[in-house]
Phi, psi and omega in degrees: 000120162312125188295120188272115141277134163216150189253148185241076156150184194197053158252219204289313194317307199282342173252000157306303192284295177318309165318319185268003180289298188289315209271327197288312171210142178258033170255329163318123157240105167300067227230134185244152156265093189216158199274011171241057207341349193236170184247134179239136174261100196291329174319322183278011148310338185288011172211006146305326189298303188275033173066023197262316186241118170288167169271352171269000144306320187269006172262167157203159179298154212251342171291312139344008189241327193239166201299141162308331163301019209246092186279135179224123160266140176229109168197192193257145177275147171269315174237167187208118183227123175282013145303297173239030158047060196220151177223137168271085147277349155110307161283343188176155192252119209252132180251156174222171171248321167307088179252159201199102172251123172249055219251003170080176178239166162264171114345103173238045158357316175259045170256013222193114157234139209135347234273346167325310200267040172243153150241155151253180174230055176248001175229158183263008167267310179307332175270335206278314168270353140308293178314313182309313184279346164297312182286347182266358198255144271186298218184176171099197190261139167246152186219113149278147185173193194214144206266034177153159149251188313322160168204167195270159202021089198304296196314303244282307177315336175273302194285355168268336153277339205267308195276007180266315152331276180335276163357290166293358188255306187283322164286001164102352194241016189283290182333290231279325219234139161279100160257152180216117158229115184280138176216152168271011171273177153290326180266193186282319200218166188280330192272152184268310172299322181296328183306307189319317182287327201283341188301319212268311204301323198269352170308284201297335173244030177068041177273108195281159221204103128263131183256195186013046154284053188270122208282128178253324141182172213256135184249101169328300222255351149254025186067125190181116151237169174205150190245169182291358172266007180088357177282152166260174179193130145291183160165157185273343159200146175284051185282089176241119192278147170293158185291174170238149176259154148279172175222022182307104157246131193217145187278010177237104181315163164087324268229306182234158212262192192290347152303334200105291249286119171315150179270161201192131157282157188293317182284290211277338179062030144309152194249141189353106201095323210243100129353112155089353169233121203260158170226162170210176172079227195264009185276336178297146185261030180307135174269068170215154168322120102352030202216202219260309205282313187292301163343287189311303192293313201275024139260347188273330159317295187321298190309318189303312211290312161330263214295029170279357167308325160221017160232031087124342139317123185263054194295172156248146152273086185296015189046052172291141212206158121208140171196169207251139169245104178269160167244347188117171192020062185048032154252161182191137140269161183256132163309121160203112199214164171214220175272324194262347181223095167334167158287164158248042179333168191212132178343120155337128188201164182305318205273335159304301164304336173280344179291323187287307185315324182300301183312319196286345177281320200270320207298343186290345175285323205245330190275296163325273190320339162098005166286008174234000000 
């Protein structure tokens, strides 16, 4: 009898495993779930504002992505219960001996209140009215940031001022205009070394750096964030990213901590308790980036430990990461870190950018399908 998998979601993480799942033995019988038809590559928002990328760029059917041996229902999961390793759809109940939740994180806007009068680029609706307000803006204070952590792709809120920096420099609106980023850290960034390189870049290009903000809400109608230490900030637009949540909907108390986020070992990335049922991505409470590139190493983990039943092989998941942090004028450094080794980045430089822009070309051949 075939070993039944089912995958509960379909971004990078969760189609990652399937393709190597289906491809790794064909005694697996493979089946993913996702309330969504299309696989969307959320990295490329960050260049929706400025008008470099539609969002319909960034989709593709997400059955197109994957092995054929691959079964893919696109419906809502009602439930989830790890115990017996059962998913509730609601028309009919899915059983595994495999269970693999890969369910992302959400949005929570209404953690923020106010937060209606900010924008972001974490939705392609959001970026789409974000370029607008770009294109309409002359001058003033723009104020960037981020409304809490964890949150997904740690680089994307910096590289979005930075390249907003540029922008406003080639089109003629830099004099006119103030940035300012606010973090709820002591730095720029959660990582200390990557701060290091990036403070001085924003330093050198007149970015103003508030640290220990934590934004507590945003007043539309006089411009206003304010943080929970009582500082204020005016501005002429707002860019915040919202908080973030898990979204594991599941029938067992304990299963995720008060963010939603699974509790998940760090190594075997089984989730707490449950034998045999693995999280990967951003549904997790791991202490690594929210992002596409962490999703990716812990699902090529998740598959070896599946199929090690039958080459006697065990991996870990060493909390491994790479990734590209851009800056403006064609630059970019490469991210490249784990639990034990920090990043060491190296000056912004052309050749990393052209390595990230190349990536963003290439991931649908190589990263989902799992040949990388």
């Amino acid at each position: 009898m075939k070993r039944r998998v089912v995958i509960v979601g379909g971004g990078t993480g969760g189609t990652v495993v399937a393709n190597l799942l289906a491809r790794g033995d064909p005694d697996l019988e493979v089946t993913m779930v996702s309330s969504d038809a299309f696989h969307f590559y959320q990295p490329g928002l960050l260049y929706v504002p400025f008008g470099w990328v539609r969002p319909e760029a960034l989709l593709r059917p997400q059955r197109s992505l994957l092995h054929p041996r691959v079964q893919f229902i696109q419906g809502t999961v009602r439930s989830v219960d790890p115990g017996r390793k059962s998913v509730d759809l609601g028309e009919r109940v899915l059983s595994a001996d495999t269970l693999v939740l890969a369910t992302g994180a959400r949005l929570a806007p209404e953690d923020v209140p106010g937060l209606e009068g900010a924008h972001h680029f974490y939705t392609p609706e959001a970026a789409l009215r974000l370029g607008k307000a770009l294109e309409e803006f002359r001058g003033g204070h723009i104020v960037v940031g981020v409304a809490g952590v964890p949150y997904k792709c740690p680089p994307a809120p910096l590289e979005f001022t930075l390249l907003l920096e540029w922008v406003l420099r080639q089109t003629g609106r830099r004099k006119a205009t103030r940035i300012t980023y606010i973090s709820p850290l002591p730095r720029a960034f959660p990582i200390e070394s990557v701060a290091d390189v990036v403070e001085p870049i924003m330093e050198h290009r007149g970015i103003e750096l508030v640290p220990f903000f934590n934004v507590e809400q945003v007043d539309p109608g006089r411009r206003v964030v304010t943080s929970l230490e009582g500082e204020e900030i005016g501005y002429d637009l707002l860019v915040l990213i919202p908080p973030h949540r898990g979204t594991v909907p599941v029938t067992v108390d304990g299963i995720a901590d008060r963010g939603g986020w699974i509790r998940t070992d760090r190594e075997t990335l089984e989730v707490k308790g449950y034998e045999g049922v693995f999280a990967v991505g951003d549904a997790t409470d791991l202490p690594v980036s929210k992002s596409g590139s962490a999703a990716h190493y812990q699902a090529q983990t998740v598959a070896r430990r599946i199929l090690s039943s039958s080459n006697g092989a065990i991996p870990r998941y060493t909390g491994k990461v790479m990734c590209f942090l851009e800056t403006g004028e064609n630059r970019a450094t490469l991210l490249r870190f784990d639990y034990n080794h920090p990043p060491r980045p190296a000056a912004p430089n052309l050749v990393a950018f052209t390595l990230k822009r190349l990536f963003n070309r290439v991931y649908w051949y190589l990263v989902p399908t799992g040949r990388v």
